[in-house]
MARZA-166773 format. One line per 4 residues: number of its first residue (from 0); their letters; for each residue x, y, z of C-alpha. Coordinates in steps of 0.2 Angstrom, whole numbers, plus 5000, padded with zeros to 4 digits. Example, Ala and Ser with C-alpha at 12.3 -4.5 7.8 and 13.67 -1.06 7.14 Angstrom:
BEGIN
0 = as = 5062,4978,5039; 5068,4995,5036
//
This chain:
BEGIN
0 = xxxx = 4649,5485,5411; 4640,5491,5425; 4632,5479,5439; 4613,5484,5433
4 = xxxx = 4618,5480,5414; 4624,5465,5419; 4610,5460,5431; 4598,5465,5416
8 = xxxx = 4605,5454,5403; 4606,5442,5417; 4586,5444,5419; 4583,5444,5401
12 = xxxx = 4592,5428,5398; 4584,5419,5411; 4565,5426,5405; 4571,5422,5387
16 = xxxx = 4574,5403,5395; 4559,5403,5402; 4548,5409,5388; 4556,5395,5377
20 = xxxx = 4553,5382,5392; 4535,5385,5389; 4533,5384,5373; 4524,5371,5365
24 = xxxx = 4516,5364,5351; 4496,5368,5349; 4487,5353,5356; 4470,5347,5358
28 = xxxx = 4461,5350,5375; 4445,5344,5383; 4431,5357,5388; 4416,5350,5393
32 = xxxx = 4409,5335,5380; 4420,5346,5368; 4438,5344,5358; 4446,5362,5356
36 = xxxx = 4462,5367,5347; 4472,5376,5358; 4487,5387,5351; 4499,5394,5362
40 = xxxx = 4488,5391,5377; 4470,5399,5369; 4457,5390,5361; 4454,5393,5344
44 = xxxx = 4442,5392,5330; 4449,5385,5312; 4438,5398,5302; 4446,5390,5286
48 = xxxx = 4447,5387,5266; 4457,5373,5258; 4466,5378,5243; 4465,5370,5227
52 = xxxx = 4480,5356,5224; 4492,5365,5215; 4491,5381,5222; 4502,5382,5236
56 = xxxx = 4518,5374,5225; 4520,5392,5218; 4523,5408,5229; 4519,5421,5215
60 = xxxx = 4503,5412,5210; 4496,5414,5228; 4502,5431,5230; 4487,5441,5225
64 = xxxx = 4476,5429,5236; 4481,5430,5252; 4475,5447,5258; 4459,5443,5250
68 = xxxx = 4457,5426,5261; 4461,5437,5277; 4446,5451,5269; 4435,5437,5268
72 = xxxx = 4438,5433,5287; 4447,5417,5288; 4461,5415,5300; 4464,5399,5294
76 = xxxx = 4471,5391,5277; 4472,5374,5273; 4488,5371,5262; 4499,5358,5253
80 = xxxx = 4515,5352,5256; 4520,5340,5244; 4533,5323,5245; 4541,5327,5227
84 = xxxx = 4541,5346,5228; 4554,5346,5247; 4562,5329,5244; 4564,5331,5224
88 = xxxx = 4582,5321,5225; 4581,5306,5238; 4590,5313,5256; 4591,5333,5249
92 = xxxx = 4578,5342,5256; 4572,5356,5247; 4557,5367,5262; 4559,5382,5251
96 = xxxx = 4539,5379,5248; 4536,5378,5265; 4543,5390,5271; 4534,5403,5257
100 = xxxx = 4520,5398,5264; 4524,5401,5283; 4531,5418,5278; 4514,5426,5267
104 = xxxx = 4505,5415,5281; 4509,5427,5294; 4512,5442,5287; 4492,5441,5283
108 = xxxx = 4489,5435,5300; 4484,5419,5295; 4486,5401,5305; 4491,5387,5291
112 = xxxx = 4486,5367,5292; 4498,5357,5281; 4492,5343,5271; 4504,5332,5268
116 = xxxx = 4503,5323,5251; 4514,5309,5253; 4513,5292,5246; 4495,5294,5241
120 = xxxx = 4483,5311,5235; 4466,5305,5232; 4470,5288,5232; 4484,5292,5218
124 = xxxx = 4503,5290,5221; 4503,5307,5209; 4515,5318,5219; 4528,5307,5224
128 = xxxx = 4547,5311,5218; 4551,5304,5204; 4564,5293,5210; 4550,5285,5220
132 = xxxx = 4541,5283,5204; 4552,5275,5192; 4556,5262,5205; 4545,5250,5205
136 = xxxx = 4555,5235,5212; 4559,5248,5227; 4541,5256,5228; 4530,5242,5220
140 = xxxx = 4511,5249,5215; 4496,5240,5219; 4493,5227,5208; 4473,5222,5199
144 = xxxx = 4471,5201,5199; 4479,5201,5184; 4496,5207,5190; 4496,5224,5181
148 = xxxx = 4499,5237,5192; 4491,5253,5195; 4497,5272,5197; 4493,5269,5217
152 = xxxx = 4509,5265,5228; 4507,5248,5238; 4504,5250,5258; 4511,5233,5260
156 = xxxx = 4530,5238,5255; 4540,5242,5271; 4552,5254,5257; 4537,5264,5253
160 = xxxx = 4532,5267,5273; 4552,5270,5278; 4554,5284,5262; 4537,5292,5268
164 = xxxx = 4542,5292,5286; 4558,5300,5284; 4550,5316,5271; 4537,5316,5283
168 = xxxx = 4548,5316,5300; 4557,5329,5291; 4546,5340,5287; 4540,5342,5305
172 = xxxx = 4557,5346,5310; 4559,5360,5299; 4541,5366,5304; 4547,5366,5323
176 = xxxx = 4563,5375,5318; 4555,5390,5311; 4537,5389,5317; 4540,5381,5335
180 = xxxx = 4537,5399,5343; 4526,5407,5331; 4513,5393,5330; 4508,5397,5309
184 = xxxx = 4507,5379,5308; 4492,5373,5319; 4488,5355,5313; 4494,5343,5297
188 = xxxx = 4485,5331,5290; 4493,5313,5288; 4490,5310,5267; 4474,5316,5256
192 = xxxx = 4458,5305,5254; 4469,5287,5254; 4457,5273,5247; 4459,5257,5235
196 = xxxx = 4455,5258,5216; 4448,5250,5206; 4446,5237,5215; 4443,5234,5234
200 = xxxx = 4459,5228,5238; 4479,5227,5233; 4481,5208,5224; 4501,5211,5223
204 = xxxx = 4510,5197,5232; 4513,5206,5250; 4495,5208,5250; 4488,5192,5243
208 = xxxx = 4500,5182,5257; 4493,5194,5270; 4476,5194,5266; 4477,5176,5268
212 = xxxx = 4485,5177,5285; 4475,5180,5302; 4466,5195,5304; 4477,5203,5319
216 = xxxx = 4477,5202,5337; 4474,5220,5340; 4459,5224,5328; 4451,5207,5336
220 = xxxx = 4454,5214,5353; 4446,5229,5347; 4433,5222,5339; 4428,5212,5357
224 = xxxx = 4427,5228,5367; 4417,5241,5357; 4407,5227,5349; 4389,5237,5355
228 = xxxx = 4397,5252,5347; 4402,5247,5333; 4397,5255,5317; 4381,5245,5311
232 = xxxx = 4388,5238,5292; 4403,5231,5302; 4396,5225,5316; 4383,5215,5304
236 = xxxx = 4397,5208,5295; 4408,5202,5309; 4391,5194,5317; 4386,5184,5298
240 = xxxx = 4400,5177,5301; 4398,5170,5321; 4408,5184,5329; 4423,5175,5327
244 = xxxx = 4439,5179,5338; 4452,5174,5328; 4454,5167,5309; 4460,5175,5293
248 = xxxx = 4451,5189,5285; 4439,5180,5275; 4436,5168,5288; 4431,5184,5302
252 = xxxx = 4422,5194,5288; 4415,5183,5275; 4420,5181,5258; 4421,5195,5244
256 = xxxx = 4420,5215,5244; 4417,5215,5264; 4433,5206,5268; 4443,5215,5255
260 = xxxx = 4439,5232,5259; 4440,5232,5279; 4458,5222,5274; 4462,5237,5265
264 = xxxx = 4458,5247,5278; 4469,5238,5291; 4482,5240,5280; 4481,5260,5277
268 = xxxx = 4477,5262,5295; 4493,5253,5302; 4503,5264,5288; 4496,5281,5293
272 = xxxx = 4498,5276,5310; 4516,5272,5308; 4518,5290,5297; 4507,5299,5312
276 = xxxx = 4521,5291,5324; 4533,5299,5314; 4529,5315,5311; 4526,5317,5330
280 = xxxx = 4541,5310,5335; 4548,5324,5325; 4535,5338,5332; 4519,5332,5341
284 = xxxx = 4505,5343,5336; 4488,5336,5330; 4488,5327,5314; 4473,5320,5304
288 = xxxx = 4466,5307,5291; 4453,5313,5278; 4441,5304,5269; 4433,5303,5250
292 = xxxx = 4416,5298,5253; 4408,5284,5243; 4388,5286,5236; 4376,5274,5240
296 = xxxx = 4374,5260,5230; 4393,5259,5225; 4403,5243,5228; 4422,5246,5234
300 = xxxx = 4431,5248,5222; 4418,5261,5212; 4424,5273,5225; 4441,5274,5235
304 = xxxx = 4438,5260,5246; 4447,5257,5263; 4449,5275,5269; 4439,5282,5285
308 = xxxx = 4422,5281,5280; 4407,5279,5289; 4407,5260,5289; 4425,5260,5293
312 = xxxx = 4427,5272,5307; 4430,5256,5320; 4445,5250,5310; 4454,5265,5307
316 = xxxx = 4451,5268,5326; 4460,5252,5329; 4473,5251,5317; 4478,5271,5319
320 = xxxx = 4478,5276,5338; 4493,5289,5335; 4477,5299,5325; 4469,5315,5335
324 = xxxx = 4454,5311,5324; 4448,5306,5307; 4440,5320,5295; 4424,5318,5284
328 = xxxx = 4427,5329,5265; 4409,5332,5261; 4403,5336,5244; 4384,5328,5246
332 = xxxx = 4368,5336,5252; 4363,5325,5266; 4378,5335,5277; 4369,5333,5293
336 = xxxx = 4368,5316,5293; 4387,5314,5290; 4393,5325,5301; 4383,5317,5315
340 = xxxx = 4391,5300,5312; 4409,5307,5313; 4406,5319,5329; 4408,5305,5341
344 = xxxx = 4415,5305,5361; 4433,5297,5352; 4430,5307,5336; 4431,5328,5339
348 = xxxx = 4423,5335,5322; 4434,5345,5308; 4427,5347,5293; 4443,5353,5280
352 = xxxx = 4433,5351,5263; 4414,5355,5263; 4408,5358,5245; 4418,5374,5234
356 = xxxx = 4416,5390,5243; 4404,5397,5231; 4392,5383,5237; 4375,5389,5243
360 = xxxx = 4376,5376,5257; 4391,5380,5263; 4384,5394,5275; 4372,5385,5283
364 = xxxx = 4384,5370,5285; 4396,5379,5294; 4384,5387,5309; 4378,5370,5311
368 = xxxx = 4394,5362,5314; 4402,5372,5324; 4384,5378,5334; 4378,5360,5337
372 = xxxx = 4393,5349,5334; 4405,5360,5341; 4418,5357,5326; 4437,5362,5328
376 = xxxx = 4434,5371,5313; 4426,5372,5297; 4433,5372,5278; 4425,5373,5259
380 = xxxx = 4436,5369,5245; 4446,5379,5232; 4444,5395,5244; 4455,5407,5232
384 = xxxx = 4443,5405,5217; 4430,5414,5226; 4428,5432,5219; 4432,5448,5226
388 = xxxx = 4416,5452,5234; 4414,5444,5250; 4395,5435,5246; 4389,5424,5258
392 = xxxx = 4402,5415,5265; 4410,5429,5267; 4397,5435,5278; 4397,5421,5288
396 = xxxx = 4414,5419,5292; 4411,5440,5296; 4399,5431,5310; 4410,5416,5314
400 = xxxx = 4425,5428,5316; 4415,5441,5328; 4406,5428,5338; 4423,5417,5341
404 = xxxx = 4425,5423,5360; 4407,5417,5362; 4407,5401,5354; 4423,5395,5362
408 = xxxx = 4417,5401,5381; 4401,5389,5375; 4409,5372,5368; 4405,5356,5376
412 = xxxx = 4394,5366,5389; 4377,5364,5383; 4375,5383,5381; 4377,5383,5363
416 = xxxx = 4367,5376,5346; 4369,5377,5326; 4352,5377,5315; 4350,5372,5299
420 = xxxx = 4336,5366,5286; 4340,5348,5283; 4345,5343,5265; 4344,5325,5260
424 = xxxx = 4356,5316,5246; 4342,5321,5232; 4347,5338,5239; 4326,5339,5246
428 = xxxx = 4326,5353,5260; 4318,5346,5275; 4308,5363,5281; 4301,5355,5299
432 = xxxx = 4306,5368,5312; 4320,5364,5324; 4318,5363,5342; 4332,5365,5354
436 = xxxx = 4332,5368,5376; 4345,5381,5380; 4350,5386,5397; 4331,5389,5406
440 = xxxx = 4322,5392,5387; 4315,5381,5373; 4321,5389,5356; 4310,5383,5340
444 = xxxx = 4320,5389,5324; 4310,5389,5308; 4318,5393,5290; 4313,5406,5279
448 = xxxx = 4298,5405,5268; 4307,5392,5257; 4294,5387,5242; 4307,5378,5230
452 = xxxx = 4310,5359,5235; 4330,5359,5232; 4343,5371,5239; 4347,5386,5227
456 = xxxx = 4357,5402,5233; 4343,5407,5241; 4336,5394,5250; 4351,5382,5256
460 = xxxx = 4362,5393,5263; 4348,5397,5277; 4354,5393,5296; 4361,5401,5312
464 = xxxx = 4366,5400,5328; 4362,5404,5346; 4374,5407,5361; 4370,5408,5380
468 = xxxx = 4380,5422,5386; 4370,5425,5405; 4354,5417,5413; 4342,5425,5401
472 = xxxx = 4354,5433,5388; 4358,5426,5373; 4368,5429,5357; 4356,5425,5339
476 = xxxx = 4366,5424,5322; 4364,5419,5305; 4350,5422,5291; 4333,5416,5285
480 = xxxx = 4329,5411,5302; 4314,5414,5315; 4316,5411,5333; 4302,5409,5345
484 = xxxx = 4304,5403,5364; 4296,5394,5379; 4302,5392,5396; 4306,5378,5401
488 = xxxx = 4307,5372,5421; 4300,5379,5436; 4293,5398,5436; 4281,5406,5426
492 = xxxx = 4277,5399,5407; 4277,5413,5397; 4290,5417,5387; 4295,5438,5383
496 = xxxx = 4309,5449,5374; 4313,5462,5385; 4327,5468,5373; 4332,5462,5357
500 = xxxx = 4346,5474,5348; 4354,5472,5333; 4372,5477,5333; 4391,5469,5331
504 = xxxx = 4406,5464,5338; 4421,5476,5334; 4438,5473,5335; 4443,5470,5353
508 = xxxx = 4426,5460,5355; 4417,5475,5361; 4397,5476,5357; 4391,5491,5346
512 = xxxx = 4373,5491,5347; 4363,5495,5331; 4343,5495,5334; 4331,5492,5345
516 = xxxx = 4321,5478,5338; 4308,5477,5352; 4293,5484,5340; 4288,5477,5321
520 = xxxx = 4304,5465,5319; 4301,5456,5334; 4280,5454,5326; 4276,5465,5344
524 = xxxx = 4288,5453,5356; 4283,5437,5348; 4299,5431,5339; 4318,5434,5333
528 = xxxx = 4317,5436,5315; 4335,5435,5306; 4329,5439,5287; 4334,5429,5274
532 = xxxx = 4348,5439,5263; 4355,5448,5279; 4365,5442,5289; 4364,5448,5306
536 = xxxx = 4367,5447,5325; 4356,5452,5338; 4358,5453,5356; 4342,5447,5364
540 = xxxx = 4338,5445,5385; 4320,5435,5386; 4310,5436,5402; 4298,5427,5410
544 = xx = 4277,5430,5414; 4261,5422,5419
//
């Protein structure tokens, strides 16, 4: 072998050892008052669907659905892994479903987050192996006052957490064996939607001596230093009761449902922490809790009680540190208001479920998210039952997908917002216009003339988004939207366009301008008008007169 052979597989080896130095799981990074997900070393934007709960067990019923997924613009797809399907003999791991996935994953160019269906799916203990099942001395259920036991494993048993840690831990070593370089995988979330029903709390005899223990030292702790940012249902029922330091759960929270349920969620909290712990050990990439939301006016119990909801946030922050961040599944009208409670300075906002795709709010949820809220990423639910034709989600995530550069560049800077008509839990649209400062400009975003009270397909799925790019340039996306503006500061007080042109990104990001809208569109200079129906960006510089 010659000397420059050997010195080239010398150089090789020592850049293939380098290359694998530097690899690393995706992580979460700080920009700005932002959270992004960063994949090896880029920020990136989950432009996602979550797929119904049984499709990802079965590689020949997804088949026909992944091209499509990528076609409709997602780069993104939110997937089950479940307990009994890679652990279906207790130690014998069985990842040829994972693996299915990871394989069609990339060969459509897609990223995958796992959702890990462990001890508990939608509060259920339903796809768990069935030698967890049929041991109930082993794996003992939650248990109604009566003694009888429900179809829900019990958080209290230290078996239950010690089998769920060791699937869990080893799915995450698998994931690093054949993902660590590629980075398919960019996120897992820890169970799916855990709360107690139908009652508030577990009565099984773990539980019941528990519950009439102290309430711990570290959720008292907690409790003393965010006590003027707690969330305002807990902070008024730790007050009632004195603000007490120390005493057992009834004692510290008052007697009945309020007790019971923030003891349930102590109790699911320190469990998903311990299973985050463990999956990270294993492979640290960001991992996540999602939550079932209740409706107003249920008691706990009538809804899966003790998960991450809104009146819960603070104990699940105590009790589950190893978590990145806790995720709202939203299926009601009033989404503004929700996302807005769970986009908090310790709380980066994801949103994996958001109504079925074919929903006609889902649009307009997912500009304002990830333009106001700067979401990770956005998700609606049962992505593969949407039809062939793209329709206009497909449409948007055309936008999101373009704009992505741009909307990453922005995040956390104050360079960037999300507009949408506000829909309250009666699913009333809220029409008022939207005002929002810019960079050196006053943007006022008005909806499109929307005469019906409710959204419909053609009303609710109205919103966009607007992006600084340079000191008076600015990037307008969306539909059903109109857009006047106002300087705002020092300098003259008139507000023109100088250009406005339609147009798009193409594949390497580049612009390709369409019209020049400086005439009828613009109503002779005096707004941006995205018309409802067409979804649209336009590349607008606005200058200022006297």
């Amino acid at each position: 072998m010659s000397i420059a052979l050997r010195t080239g597989i010398a150089l090789a080896s020592i850049f293939m050892l380098a290359a694998t130095a530097r690899a690393e799981p995706p992580r979460l990074v700080k920009q700005g008052t932002a959270t992004q997900l960063h994949v090896q070393g880029k920020p990136m934007l989950l432009i996602a669907g979550e797929l119904g709960n049984s499709s990802a067990s079965s590689a020949a019923y997804m088949a026909p659905h992944w091209k499509r997924l990528k076609d409709m613009h997602l780069n993104t797809v939110l997937a089950p892994v479940s307990w009994e399907l890679i652990e279906p003999v207790e130690g014998k791991f069985d990842f040829s479903s994972v693996d299915a996935l990871i394989r069609d994953a990339r060969a459509n160019r897609l990223k995958l987050v796992f959702l890990w269906f462990g001890a508990w799916k939608n509060s259920m203990s339903t796809y768990v192996p069935a030698w967890v099942k049929r041991d109930q001395n082993r794996f003992p259920r939650a248990q109604l006052p009566n003694g009888q036991g429900v179809d829900i494993l019990s958080s209290m048993a230290p078996a239950t957490l010690e089998a769920d840690q060791k699937a869990f831990a080893a799915l995450m070593t698998h994931i690093k064996a054949v993902d660590d370089r590629q980075n398919t995988v960019v996120m897992t979330q820890v169970e799916n939607e855990i709360g107690m029903l139908p009652v508030a709390r577990d009565y099984g005899p773990l539980a019941d001596a528990a519950f009439k223990g102290q309430v711990p030292a570290e959720l008292m702790t907690y409790l003393q230093q965010h006590r003027d940012a707690l969330r305002p249902q807990l902070k008024q029922c730790w007050e009632e009761q004195g603000a007490k330091t120390s005493g057992t759960w009834a004692e510290v929270f008052g007697p009945g449902h309020p007790a019971e349920e923030i003891f349930t969620a102590w109790t699911y909290a320190r469990f998903a922490n311990a299973l985050t712990g463990a999956g990270k050990a294993a492979y640290a990439m960001p991992m996540y809790v999602n939550v079932a939301l209740n409706r107003p006016g249920r008691l706990p119990g009538e809804y899966p009680s003790g998960g991450p909801l809104p009146h819960l946030i603070d104990i699940w922050k105590a009790g589950a540190p190893a978590l990145d961040f806790l995720a709202p599944d939203i299926y009601f009208p009033n989404f503004v208001d929700i996302v807005n409670i769970y986009k908090r300075p310790d709380n980066p906002l994801f949103i994996p479920e958001a109504n079925n795709a074919d929903h006609p709010q889902v649009p307009g949820n997912a500009l304002y998210a990830i333009g106001k809220l700067d979401a990770i990423g956005f998700g609606p639910f049962s992505i593969e039952s949407v039809d062939e034709k793209p329709g206009a989600l497909g449409q948007t995530y055309d936008l999101l997908e373009q704009l992505s550069p741009h909307i990453l560049a922005a995040q956390g800077l104050g360079r960037m917002s999300g507009f949408r008509p506000k829909a309250l839990y009666d699913e009333t649209l809220v029409y008022e216009p939207v005002t929002e400062t810019i960079g050196d400009y006053r943007f006022t975003v008005s909806f499109a003339d929307i005469q019906r009270p409710v959204a419909t397909t053609d009303t609710g799925n109205a919103g966009g988004i607007i992006i600084q790019t340079g000191p008076e340039d600015y990037l307008v996306a969306g539909q059903g939207i109109t857009v006047t503006f106002a300087p705002v500061g020092p300098g003259p007080s008139l507000a023109g366009i100088d250009s406005a042109w339609e147009g798009r990104f193409d594949a390497q990001g580049r612009w390709v301008p369409g019209r020049l809208l400086n005439g009828d569109q613009t109503h002779q200079g005096r707004h941006i008008r995205l018309q409802a129906g067409d979804f649209q960006i336009q590349k607008i510089r606005l200058y200022r007169y006297q």
